[in-house]
N, C-alpha and C positions, 0 to 999 in steps of 0.2 A: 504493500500500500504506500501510497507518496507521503512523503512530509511535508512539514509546511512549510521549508523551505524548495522543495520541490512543486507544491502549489503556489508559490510566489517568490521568484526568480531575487528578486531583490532583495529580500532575505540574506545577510550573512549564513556561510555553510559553518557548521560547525559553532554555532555562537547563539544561545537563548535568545530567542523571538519573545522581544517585547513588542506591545499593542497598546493603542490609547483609544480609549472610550471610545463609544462617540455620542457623546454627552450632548443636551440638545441646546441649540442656541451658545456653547460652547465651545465644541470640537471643530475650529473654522478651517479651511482649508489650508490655510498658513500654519495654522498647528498638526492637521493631517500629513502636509508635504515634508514639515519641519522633522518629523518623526523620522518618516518612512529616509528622509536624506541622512537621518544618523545610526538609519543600522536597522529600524524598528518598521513599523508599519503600521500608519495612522487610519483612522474613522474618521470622517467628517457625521454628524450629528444631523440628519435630514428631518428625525421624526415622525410624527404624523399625518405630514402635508408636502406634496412631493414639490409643492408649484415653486420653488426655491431651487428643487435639486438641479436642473440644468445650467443656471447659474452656479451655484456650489460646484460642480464641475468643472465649468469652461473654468473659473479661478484657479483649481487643482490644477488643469491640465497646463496652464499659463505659468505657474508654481512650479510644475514642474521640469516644463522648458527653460526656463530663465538661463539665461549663459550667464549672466553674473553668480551663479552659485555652481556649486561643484556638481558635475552631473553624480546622476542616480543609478546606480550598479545594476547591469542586464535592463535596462530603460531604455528603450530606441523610441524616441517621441515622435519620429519621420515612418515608424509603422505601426498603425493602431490597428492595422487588422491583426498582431501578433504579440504586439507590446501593451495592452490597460495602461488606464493612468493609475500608478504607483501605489493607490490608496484605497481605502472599503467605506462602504455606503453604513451608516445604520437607518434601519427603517422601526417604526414602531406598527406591528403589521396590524393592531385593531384600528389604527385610521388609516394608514397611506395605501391610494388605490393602486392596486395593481395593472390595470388597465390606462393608465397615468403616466407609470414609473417605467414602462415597455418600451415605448420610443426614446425615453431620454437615455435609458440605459444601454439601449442598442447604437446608440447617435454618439454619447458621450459616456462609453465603456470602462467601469473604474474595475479592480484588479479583486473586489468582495464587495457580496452582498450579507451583511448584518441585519438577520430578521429575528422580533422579540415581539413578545408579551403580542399572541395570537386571541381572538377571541375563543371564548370555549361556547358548543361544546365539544369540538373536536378541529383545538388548535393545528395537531401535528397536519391532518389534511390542508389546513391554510397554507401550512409554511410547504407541502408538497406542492400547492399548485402554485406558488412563487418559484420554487426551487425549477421546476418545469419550464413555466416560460420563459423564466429571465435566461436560462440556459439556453433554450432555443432563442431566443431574441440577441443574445451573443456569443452566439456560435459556441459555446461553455469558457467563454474568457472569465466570467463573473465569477467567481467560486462562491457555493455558498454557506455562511456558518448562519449556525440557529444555536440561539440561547435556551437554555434549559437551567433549572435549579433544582430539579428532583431526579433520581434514578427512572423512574418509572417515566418521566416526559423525557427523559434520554432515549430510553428502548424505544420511545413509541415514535421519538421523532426519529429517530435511526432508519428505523424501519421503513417508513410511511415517506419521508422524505432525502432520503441518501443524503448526508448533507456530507460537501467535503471536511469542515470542521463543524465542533462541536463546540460553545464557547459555554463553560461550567463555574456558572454565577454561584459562589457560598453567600450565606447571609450576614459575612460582616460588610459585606460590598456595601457603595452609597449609592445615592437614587433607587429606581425601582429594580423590583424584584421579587419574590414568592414570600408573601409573608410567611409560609411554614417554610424550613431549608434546613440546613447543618452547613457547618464554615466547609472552607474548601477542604482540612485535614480529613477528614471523613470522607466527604462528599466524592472529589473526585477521585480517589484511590474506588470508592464502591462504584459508581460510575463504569471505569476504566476497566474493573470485573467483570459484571454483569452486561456491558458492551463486549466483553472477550468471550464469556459464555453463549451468547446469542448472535456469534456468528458479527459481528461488528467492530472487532475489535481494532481495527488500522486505522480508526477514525481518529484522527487527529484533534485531542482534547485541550482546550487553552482555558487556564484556571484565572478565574475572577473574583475578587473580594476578599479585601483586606492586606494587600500587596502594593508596598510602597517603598520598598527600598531593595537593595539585593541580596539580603537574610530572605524578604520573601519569596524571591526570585528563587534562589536554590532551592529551600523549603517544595515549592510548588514541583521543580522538576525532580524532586526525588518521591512528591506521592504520583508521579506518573504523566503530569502535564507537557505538551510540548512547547508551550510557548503561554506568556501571561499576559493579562490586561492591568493595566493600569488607569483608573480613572480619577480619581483623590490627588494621586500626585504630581497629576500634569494642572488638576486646578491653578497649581502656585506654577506655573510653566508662565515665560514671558511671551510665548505666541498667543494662550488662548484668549479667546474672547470672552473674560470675566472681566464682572463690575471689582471695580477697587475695593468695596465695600465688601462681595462677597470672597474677594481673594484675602484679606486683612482677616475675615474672620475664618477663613482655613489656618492660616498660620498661627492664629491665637489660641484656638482651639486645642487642647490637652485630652488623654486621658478618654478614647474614643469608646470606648464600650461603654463608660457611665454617659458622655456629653452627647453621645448621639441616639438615635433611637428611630424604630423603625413603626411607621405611623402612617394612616391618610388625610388626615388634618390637613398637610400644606397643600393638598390637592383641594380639595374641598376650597381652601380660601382662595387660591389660587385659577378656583374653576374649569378645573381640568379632571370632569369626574366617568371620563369618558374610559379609565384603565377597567379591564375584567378583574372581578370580585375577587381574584389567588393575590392578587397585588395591592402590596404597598411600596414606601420610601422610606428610605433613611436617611434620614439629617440630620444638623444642630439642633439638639434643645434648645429652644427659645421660647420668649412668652405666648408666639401661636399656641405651640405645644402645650407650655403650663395653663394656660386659661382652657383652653379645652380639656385635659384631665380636670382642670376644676370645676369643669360643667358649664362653663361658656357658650351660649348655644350657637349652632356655625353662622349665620345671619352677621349678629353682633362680632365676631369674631373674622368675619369677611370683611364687614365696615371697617374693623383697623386695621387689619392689610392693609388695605387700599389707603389707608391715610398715611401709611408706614411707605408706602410706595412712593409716595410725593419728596418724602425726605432724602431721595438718594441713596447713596451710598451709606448715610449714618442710618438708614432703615438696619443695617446688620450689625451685630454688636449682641455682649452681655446680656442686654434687656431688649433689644430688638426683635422684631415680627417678621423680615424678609426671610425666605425660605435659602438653606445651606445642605445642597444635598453633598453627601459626605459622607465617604466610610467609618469603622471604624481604626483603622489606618493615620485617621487624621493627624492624630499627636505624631507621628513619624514625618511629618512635614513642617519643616522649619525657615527655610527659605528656596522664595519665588527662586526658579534657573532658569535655563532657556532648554529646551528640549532635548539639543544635543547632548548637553552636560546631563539631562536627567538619564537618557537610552545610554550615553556611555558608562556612566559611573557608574548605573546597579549590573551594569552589564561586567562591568569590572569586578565589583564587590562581589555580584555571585561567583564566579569563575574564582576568583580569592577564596572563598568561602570552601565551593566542594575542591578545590586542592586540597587546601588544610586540613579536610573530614578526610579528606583519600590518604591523607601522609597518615593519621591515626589509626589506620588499620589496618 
């Protein structure tokens, strides 16, 4: 079966495939390109609404021509019938239509299709009939990975939708995800099993949640991962497209298991109640969060959102209401980098890391 550096050329051989989110209204193409140029392999964050993505594209694909930067390893930008543009789509598949996303993905062909949080009740058939088109629509240049956070949506997406990777959400991850899960230590070792048992097992599994430096880099590829996401730590990244406000309070934030928590309140206020019923978020506690466990009824508790909106960047903070979605990872983030510095250093530090376990034994 391929790996995923043989599913995507650009890819260093022999060296852990980090991946950034694709976090929405975040993951911009400058931080997709900025990745995939240092070794890694970025998402742009398209969402639930495709009317954006052909834009989001042409910028990738311009990003990633540029002669003022260094070119991009196995990138020939002069053949797109053979060469993607360097980077993967996230889709949020309960809004973005399919029938929408077909010509822009055949026109302007990016290197992965990132499909999540399916309507039920029978997501994996969703992610099969994307998995389908978009493959015939680009000749199978797209590859595509689907999210999962339970064993049992692994099997069934396996199955029902061949996906070339499998991307394996644990529940310390930030933003959304399965409200029930087990962190990655469990998760994808049992995953990576029971995908072996059932006939599946070359799928190529990339471990997400709670991985923010390169202790969790190595961690992830000795339970079985081929390659990891990063989404928490690219927040403090100098490419992405974060408010000041909610970059200040990723790095102030300590101590992720107590300061974060995993909730639908910031949907709610934020009116965005369109996720299927298995899903929440994790974010910063804040006083959204506190007035609503104290019984805040969601109405009143929308009203100050939205007043908390008008303040900028000081809406984030201590006593603040703007929404911080955020692993628990968080505290391992200290200071903003630029993306290079983030894909090479953990990429260093792991590689540091299982030497020194390999000289122990």
């Amino acid at each position: 079966m391929p790996t995923l550096q043989d599913l995507h050329p650009t890819l260093p051989a022999n060296c852990p495939a980090i991946i950034s989110a694709p976090m929405l209204f975040i993951a911009s193409p400058n931080l997709a390109i900025s990745v995939t140029r240092a070794g890694g392999l970025g998402f742009i964050g398209a969402g639930f609404d495709v009317s954006k993505l052909e834009s989001l594209l042409t910028q990738a694909a311009e990003l990633a021509s540029a002669s003022s930067s260094p070119p991009i390893p196995n990138y020939n930008k002069d053949d797109p019938a053979t060469s993607p543009i360097p980077i993967g789509v996230g889709l949020l598949s309960w809004g973005a239509s399919l029938d929408q996303a077909l010509p822009i993905l055949a026109k302007h062909t990016p290197a992965a299709l990132w499909l999540f949080a399916a309507h039920d009740p029978d997501p994996a058939a969703n992610y099969a009939a994307w998995a389908r088109e978009v493959r015939r629509a680009t000749n199978n240049r797209t590859r595509i990975w689907i999210q999962v956070g339970s064993v049992a949506d692994a099997l069934e997406v396996a199955d029902k939708a061949q996906p070339d990777v499998l991307v394996v959400q644990g529940s310390d991850a930030g933003g959304h995800g399965l409200a029930r899960s087990a962190s990655i230590v469990a998760l994808v070792p049992e995953v990576k099993d029971a995908l072996t048992r059932a006939g599946h097992g070359g799928i190529p599994l990339v471990a997400a949640g709670g991985i923010a430096d390169g202790r969790g880099v190595a961690a992830a590829l000795c339970l079985g991962a081929a390659g990891v996401v990063m989404g928490t730590r690219f927040l403090a990244c100098a490419e992405a497209a974060v408010a000041r406000g909610y970059q200040a309070e990723v790095l102030r934030v300590e101590d992720g298991g107590v300061n974060t928590a995993r909730t639908t309140v910031y949907d709610t206020v934020r009116g965005y109640n369109e996720w299927p019923a298995r899903y929440d978020g994790r974010g910063v506690v804040n006083d959204t969060l506190r007035d609503n466990e104290a019984g805040m009824d969601d109405a009143e508790n929308q009203r100050l959102y939205k007043e908390e909106m008008a303040k900028g960047d000081e809406g984030w903070g201590p006593k603040g209401r703007m929404t911080t979605y955020a692993g628990t990872g968080i505290g391992l983030v200290r200071e903003v980098k630029s993306a290079e510095e983030i894909v090479k250093g953990v990429v260093t530090e792991a590689r540091g890391i299982l030497e020194r376990v390999r000289g122990r034994l």
